[in-house]
FIGU-300852 format. One line per 8 residues: number of its first residue (from 1); their letters; for each residue x, y, z of C-alpha. Coordinates in steps of 0.25 Angstrom, whole numbers, m for minus. Layout:
REM residues N
NUM	A	X:Y:Z ~ ...
//
This chain:
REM residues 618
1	XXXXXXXX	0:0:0 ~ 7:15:m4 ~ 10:23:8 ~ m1:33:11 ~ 4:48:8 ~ 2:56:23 ~ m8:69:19 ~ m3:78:30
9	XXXXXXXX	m1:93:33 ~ 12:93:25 ~ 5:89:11 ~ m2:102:10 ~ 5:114:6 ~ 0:128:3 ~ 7:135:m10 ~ 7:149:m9
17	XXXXXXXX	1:156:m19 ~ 12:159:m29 ~ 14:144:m29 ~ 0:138:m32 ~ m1:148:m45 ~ 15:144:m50 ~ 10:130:m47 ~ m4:130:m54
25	XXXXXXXX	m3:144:m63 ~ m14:136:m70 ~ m23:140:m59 ~ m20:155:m61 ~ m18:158:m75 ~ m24:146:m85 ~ m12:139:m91 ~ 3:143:m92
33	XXXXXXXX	5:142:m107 ~ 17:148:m115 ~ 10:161:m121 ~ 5:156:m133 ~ m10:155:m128 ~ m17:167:m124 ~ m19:161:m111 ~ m7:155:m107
41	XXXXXXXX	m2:159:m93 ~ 8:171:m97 ~ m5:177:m103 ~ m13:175:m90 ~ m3:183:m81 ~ m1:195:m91 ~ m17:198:m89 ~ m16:196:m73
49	XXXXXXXX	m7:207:m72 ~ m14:216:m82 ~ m28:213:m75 ~ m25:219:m64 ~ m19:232:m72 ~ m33:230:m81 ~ m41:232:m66 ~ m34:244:m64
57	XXXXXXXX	m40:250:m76 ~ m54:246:m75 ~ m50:253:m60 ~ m48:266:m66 ~ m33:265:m64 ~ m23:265:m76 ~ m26:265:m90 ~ m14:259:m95
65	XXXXXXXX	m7:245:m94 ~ 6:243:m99 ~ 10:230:m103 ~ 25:225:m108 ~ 28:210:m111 ~ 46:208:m114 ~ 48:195:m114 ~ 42:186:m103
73	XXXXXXXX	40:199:m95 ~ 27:206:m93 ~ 24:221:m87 ~ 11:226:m83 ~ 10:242:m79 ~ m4:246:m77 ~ m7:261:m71 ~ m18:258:m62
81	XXXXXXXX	m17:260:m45 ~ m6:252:m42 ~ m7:240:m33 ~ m7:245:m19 ~ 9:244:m16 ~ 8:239:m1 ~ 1:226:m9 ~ 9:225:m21
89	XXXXXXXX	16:211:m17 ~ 2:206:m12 ~ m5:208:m24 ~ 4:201:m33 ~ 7:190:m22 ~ m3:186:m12 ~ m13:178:m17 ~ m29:186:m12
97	XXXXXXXX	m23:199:m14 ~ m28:208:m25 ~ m39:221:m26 ~ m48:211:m34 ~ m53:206:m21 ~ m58:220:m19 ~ m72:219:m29 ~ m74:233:m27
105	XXXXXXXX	m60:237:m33 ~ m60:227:m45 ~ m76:223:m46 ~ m73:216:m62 ~ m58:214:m62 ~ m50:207:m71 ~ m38:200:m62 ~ m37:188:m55
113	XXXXXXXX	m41:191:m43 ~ m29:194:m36 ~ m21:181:m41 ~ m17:186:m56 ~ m4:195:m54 ~ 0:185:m41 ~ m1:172:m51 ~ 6:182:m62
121	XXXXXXXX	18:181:m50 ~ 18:169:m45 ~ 19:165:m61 ~ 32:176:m64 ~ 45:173:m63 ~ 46:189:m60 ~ 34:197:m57 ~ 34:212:m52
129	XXXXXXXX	24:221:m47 ~ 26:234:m46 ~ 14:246:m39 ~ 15:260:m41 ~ 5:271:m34 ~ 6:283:m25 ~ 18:285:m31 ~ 24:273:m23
137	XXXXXXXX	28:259:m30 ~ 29:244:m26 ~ 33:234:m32 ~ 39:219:m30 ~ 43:207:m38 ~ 42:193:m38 ~ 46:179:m44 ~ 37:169:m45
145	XXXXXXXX	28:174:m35 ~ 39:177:m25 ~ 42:192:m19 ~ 58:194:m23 ~ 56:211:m23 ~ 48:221:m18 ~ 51:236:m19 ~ 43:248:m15
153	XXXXXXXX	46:262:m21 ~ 39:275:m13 ~ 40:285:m23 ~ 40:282:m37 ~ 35:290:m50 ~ 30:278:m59 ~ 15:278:m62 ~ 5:270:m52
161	XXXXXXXX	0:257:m56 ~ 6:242:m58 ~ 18:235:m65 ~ 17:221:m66 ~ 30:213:m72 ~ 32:198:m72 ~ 38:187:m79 ~ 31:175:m81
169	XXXXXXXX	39:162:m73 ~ 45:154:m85 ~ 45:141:m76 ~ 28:143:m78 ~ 24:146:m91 ~ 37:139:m100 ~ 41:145:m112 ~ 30:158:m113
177	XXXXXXXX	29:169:m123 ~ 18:180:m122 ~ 13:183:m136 ~ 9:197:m138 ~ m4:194:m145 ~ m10:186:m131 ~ m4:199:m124 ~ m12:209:m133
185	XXXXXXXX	m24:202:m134 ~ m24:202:m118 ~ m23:217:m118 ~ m32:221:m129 ~ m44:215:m122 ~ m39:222:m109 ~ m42:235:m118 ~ m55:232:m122
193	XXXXXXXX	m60:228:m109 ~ m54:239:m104 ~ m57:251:m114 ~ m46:262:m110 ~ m36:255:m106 ~ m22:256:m111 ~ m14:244:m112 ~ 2:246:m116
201	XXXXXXXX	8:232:m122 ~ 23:231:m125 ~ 19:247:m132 ~ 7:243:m137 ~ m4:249:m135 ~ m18:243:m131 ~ m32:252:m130 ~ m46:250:m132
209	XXXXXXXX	m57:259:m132 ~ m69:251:m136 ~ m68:238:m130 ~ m75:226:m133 ~ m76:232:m147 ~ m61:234:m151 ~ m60:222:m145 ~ m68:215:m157
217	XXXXXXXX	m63:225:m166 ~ m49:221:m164 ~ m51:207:m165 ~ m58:206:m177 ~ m56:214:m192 ~ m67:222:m195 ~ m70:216:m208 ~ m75:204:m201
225	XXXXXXXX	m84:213:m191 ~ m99:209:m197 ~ m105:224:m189 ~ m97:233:m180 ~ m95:228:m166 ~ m106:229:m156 ~ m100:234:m144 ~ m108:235:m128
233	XXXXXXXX	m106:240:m117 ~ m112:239:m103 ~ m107:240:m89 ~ m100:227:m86 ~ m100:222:m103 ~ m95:225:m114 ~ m98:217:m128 ~ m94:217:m142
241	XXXXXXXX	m100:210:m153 ~ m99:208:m169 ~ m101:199:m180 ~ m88:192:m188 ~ m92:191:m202 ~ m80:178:m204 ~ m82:173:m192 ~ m90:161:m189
249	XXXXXXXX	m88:157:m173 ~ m92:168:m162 ~ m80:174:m156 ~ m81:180:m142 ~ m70:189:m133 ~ m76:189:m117 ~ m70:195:m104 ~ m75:196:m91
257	XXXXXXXX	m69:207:m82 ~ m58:208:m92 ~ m54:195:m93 ~ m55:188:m107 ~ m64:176:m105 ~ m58:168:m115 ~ m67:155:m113 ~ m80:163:m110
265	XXXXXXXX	m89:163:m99 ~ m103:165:m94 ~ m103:180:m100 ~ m99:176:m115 ~ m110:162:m114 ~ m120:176:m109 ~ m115:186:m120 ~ m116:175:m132
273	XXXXXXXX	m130:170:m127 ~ m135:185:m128 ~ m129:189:m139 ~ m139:179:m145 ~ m150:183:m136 ~ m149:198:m141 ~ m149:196:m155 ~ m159:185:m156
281	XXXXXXXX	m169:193:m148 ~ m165:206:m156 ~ m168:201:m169 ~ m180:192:m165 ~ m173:178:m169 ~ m170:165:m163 ~ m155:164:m169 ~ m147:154:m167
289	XXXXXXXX	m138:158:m155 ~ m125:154:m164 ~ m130:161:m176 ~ m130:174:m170 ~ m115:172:m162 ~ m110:167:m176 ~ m98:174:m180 ~ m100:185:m167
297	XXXXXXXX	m86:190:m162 ~ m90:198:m149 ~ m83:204:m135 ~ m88:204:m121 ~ m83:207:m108 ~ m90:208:m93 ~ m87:212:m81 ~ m90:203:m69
305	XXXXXXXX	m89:205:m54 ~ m81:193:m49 ~ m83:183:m63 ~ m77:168:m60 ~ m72:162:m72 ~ m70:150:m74 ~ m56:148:m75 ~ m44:156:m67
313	XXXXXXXX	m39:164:m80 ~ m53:167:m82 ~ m56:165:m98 ~ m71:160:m94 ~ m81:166:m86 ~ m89:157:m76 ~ m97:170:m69 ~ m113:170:m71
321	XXXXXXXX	m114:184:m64 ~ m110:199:m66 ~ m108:202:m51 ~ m114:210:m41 ~ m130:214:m45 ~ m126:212:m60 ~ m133:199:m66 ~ m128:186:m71
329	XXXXXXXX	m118:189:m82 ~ m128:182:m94 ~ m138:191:m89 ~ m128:204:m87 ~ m124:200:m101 ~ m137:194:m109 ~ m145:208:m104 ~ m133:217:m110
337	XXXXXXXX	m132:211:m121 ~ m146:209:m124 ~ m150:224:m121 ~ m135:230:m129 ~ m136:222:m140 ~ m149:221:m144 ~ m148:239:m143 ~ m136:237:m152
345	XXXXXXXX	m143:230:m163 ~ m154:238:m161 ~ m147:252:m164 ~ m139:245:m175 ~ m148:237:m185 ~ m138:236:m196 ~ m128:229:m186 ~ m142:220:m182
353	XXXXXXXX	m144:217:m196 ~ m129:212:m197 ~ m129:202:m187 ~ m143:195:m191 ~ m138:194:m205 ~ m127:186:m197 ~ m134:177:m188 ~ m142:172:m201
361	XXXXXXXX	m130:171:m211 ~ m124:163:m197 ~ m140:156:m196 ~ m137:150:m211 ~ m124:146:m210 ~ m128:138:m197 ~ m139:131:m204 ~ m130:130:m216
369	XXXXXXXX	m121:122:m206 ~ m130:116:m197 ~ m133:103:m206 ~ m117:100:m209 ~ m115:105:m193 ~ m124:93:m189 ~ m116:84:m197 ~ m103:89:m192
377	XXXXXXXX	m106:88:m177 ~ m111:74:m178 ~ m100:71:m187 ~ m92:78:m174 ~ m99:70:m166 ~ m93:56:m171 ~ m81:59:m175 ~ m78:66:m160
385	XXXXXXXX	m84:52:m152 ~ m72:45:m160 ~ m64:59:m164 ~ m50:54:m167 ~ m45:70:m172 ~ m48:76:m157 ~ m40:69:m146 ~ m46:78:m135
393	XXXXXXXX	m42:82:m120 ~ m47:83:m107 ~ m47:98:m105 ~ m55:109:m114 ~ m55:124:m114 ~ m68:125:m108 ~ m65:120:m95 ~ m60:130:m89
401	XXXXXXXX	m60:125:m76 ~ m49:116:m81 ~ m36:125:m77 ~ m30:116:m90 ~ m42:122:m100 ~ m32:132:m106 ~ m22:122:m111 ~ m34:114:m120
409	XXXXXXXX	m27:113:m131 ~ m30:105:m145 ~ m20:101:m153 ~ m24:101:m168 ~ m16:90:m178 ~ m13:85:m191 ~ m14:71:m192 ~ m11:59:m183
417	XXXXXXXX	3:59:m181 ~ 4:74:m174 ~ m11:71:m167 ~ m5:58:m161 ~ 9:66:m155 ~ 0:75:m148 ~ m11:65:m144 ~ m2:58:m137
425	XXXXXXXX	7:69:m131 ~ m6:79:m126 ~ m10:81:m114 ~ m23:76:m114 ~ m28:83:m103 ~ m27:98:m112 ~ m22:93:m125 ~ m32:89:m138
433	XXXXXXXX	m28:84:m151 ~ m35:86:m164 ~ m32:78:m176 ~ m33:83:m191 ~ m31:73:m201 ~ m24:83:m212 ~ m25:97:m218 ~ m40:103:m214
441	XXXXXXXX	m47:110:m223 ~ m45:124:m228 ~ m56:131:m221 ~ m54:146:m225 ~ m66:152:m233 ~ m75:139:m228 ~ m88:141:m222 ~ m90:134:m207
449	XXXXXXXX	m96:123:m214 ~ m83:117:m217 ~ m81:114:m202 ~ m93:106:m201 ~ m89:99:m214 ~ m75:96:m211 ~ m72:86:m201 ~ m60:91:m195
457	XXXXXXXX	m65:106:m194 ~ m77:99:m188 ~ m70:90:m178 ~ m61:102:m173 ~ m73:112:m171 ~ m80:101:m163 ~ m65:100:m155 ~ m63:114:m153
465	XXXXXXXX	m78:116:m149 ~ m79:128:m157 ~ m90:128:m166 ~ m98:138:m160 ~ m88:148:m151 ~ m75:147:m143 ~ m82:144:m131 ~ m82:130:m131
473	XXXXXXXX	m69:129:m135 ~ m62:117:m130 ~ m48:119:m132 ~ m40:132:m130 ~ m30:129:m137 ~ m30:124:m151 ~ m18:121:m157 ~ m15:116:m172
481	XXXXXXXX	m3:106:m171 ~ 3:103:m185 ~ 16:99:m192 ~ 24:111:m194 ~ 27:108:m209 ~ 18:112:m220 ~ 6:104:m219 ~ 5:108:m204
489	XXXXXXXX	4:123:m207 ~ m4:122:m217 ~ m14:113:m206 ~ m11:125:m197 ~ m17:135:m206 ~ m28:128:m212 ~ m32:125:m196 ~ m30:139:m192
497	XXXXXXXX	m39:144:m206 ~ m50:134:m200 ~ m49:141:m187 ~ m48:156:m193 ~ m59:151:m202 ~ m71:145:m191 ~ m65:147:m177 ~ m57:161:m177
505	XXXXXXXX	m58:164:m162 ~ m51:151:m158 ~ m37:158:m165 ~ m41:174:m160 ~ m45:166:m145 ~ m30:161:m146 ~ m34:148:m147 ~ m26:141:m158
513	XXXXXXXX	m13:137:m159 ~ 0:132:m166 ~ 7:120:m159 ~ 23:122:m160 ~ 30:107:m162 ~ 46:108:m162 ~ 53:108:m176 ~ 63:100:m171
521	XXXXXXXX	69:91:m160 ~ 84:92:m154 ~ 88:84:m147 ~ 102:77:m140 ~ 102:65:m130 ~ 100:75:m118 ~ 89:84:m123 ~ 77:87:m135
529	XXXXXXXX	74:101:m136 ~ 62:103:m147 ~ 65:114:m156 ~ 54:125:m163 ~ 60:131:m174 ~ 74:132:m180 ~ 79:141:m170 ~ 77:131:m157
537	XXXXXXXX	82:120:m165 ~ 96:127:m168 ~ 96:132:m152 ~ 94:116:m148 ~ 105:110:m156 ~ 114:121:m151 ~ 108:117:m137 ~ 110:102:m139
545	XXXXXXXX	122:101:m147 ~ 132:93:m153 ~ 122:84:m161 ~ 108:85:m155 ~ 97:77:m163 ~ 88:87:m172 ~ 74:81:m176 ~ 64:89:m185
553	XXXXXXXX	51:87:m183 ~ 42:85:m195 ~ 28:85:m189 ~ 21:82:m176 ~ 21:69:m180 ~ 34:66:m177 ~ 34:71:m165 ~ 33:61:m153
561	XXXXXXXX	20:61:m143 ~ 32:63:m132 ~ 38:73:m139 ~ 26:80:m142 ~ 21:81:m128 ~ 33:93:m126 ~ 27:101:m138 ~ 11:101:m132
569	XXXXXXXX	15:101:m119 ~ 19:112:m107 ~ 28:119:m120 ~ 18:119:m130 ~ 22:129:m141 ~ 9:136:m148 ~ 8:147:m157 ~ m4:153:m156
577	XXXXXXXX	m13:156:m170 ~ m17:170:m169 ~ m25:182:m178 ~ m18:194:m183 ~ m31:203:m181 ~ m28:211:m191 ~ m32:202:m202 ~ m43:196:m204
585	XXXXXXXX	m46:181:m203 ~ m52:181:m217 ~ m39:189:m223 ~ m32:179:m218 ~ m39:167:m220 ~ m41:168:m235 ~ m25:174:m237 ~ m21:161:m232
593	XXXXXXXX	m32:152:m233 ~ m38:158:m246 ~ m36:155:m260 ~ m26:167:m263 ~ m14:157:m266 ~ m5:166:m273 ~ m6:177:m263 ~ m3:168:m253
601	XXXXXXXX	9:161:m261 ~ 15:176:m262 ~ 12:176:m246 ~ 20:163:m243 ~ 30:166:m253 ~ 35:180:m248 ~ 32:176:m233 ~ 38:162:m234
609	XXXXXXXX	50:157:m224 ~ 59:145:m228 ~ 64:137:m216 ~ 73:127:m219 ~ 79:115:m212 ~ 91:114:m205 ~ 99:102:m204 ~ 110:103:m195
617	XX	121:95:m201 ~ 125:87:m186
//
């Protein structure tokens, strides 16, 4: 019989706080990540600093934040009050210390409730804090959550307000990068929710004067605009709405308090439902709920006293009430929408006429597709009870009270060889795999009709769970894992068309991605080191010299399950598909995708780049 463990006094420990968020960050701030995912960790600590400056503004205090990113270090300067310098140490280290506690202070704040900038520390390899007001300054450093300095000046001429440094600890987050187009999406929503405030980022400058609306407007060309946007306003709400004329899904930006609730909530379920209520009962007609949300592209944001979300970095709201004598947030929102709207359309008939003329062109295209739809989702139906292309896993995106629900990720393939590396090598817990069995279809220019009537497109819609909106989404990372030779680009570009061409919102959300495989190997008896382009695989054989072994990988099929574990694993390398708003996703789907071949020879021809490769001669 196995010896009985004692369970004493001595088997329980207490981890102090800066402890228990380095030994499950998880808890605090969603998943670490390397920075090529909007929310990966380094993300998440940037906008707990900058909350804190953001509540000083909607205070009244400082209309300007200053933001610098060199290298791995971040600066935040905001000109609001200062934090009160006898509590500057406190406030940064000491867990149930913070002004959100007091409701009266900050009644609809952004920040974590005291514990942002404190898991922000205990996560820095160097953090430093720095208060300035009546004239007097503070500040004190730390590493890793540990005090090392502390300084007090009593007279100093600097403006009053908060500087935040830090560093984020590379023995956490391995191998990061911030990618400034995550950063600048991050502050541009900070400017809309928060018309008049100036935001400085490494020079740049950040302003919006309309809100919701520039926030719409920036996001989409105005070609593709079907009427100018609808823009309300109300005490605690603010909405904007329009029409794409290309796109086919429903495409929604929603914050709470500030906060960009990525994955939804009880205030976007509210806003969707009354957007439908309102227009039916305006123009007398029983729509179909998803005729009328077709191809809508719309803003909102809310402002809740004390809102739960359903997750710690708060990207889905869980709250069913407004606060204080306010009603239910359904209600708040279904009767402001209901008496707003319905005004709007009223004052603006020809904008009225526009939208009905595109709830019946989406009423006959539904019913156009409604008889191949039925075939397809029966024809889904069988092939998923015995589905060999989706090899799925135990975690989705939508359960968000599953701390692991950011790192759902699927894998899409070419063939069986690269689908079986990474079946066996995945983690099945976060990790799907989906199958193609060669080249899809050129979709460009194609109605929706072809994802219903190709089998592949079909199976992947039903995968993804996105036939009707985002919100069901099951993975939140999608990534396109092909050979990196000719035929896996060209499997690369014709999924990222199908995508651009149906599904548009799963690439401007920051849902898809490229998986990074080594070029090469190098190895010698003692070590392999996996090389990613030309210039780590010259680094490796100065590294491992005289003669190191030098393997070049073809395809993914050639690549063991037990090597491949290393490239999906904790150092996954993704590169991130992403929009250059300024062109339109018709432009450039019809200059790449269309039938203008010799413009696009000329294209290739002048931009074309030969690599060659190198033998060593060992």
């Amino acid at each position: 019989m196995a010896e009985q463990t004692n369970y004493t006094e001595d088997n329980i420990r207490s981890l102090d706080w800066k402890e228990h968020i380095r030994m499950r960050p998880g808890m605090y701030i969603g998943k670490l990540g390397d920075g090529s995912s909007p929310d990966d960790g380094i993300y998440i600590l940037i906008k707990e600093v900058i909350d804190n400056s953001i509540d000083e503004f909607v205070m009244g205090a400082g209309k300007q934040i200053k933001i610098s990113i060199i290298g791995e270090k971040v600066i935040v300067r905001d000109y609001g009050r200062g934090i009160p310098l006898g509590k500057v140490v406190d406030v940064v280290s000491k867990m149930n210390t913070g002004g959100k506690y007091d409701s009266k202070a900050f009644k609809k704040s952004v920040g974590l409730n005291g514990v942002g900038t404190k898991a922000v520390n205990a996560l820095s390899s160097y953090f430093r804090v720095e208060s300035t007001r009546d004239g007097k300054s503070a500040s004190a450093e730390f590493e890793k959550g540990e005090l090392t300095n502390q300084e007090n000046l009593d007279d100093t001429s600097r403006r009053k307000g908060t500087k935040v440094s830090f560093v984020p600890d590379d023995s956490i987050f391995k191998k990061y990068k911030y990618r400034s187009e995550y950063v600048v999406k991050m502050l541009k929503n900070y400017v809309y929710l928060n018309p008049g405030l100036t935001i400085l980022f490494n020079g740049e400058k950040y302003f919006s004067e309309h809100g919701l609306k520039d926030l719409l407007q920036d996001n989409m060309n105005e070609s593709d605009m079907l009427y100018p946007i609808i823009h309300l306003r109300g005490d605690d709400i603010e909405v904007a709405i329009t029409h794409s004329k290309t796109q086919y899904s429903e495409e929604y930006h929603s914050f709470v308090n500030g906060q960009n609730t990525t994955q939804g909530g009880t205030h976007l379920a509210a806003f969707r439902e009354a957007v439908v209520k309102t227009i039916r009962e305006y123009f007398g007609k029983n729509y179909d709920a998803s005729d009328i949300r077709k191809s809508i592209v719309s803003a909102i944001a809310i402002k809740v006293m004390e809102p739960v979300f359903e997750s710690q970095t708060k990207t889905k709201l869980g709250s069913t009430d407004m606060g204080g004598d306010l009603p239910t947030v359904r209600t708040y929102i279904n009767d402001f929408v209901k008496t707003n709207l319905d005004n709007f359309l009223h004052k603006n008939p020809e904008i009225a006429d526009k939208v009905q003329r595109k709830i019946l062109q989406a009423e006959r295209e539904r019913k156009e597709l409604s008889g191949i739809r039925k075939l397809a989702k029966e024809r889904a139906k069988k092939a998923s009870l015995h589905n060999k292309k989706l090899r799925d896993c135990r975690v989705h995106f939508g359960d968000t009270k599953n701390e692991r629900n950011l790192e759902s990720t699927l894998f899409i393939t070419e063939g069986d060889s690269a689908s079986g590396s990474i079946t066996k090598s995945r983690d099945v817990n976060t990790q799907a795999v989906f199958s193609l069995k060669g080249k899809p279809l050129n979709s460009y220019g194609l109605s929706k009709k072809i994802v219903y009537e190709n089998e592949e497109f079909n199976l992947l819609q039903a995968a993804l769970n996105i036939e009707e909106s985002l919100e069901d989404l099951r993975y939140n990372n999608i990534v396109i894992a092909t050979d990196a030779d000719v035929d896996g680009m060209h499997i690369r570009l014709l999924l990222i068309t199908f995508f651009l061409q149906f599904f548009p919102e799963v690439i401007k959300e920051g849902h898809l991605y490229i998986l990074q495989t080594p070029l090469f190997r190098v190895r010698n008896k003692k070590e392999t080191i996996y090389c990613y382009s030309e210039e780590e695989r010259v680094k490796a054989i100065e590294k491992l010299k005289p003669k190191p072994e030098i393997t070049r990988f073809k395809g993914l099929g050639e690549i063991s399950p037990d090597e491949f574990k290393h490239f999906i694993g904790p150092d996954i390398r993704l590169d991130p598909v992403m929009l250059d708003r300024e062109t339109s996703i018709e432009e450039m789907l019809s200059f790449y995708m269309g039938k203008n071949t010799p413009t696009r020879q000329e294209f290739i021809i002048e931009n074309l780049k030969v690599e060659l490769d190198v033998v060593e001669d060992l």
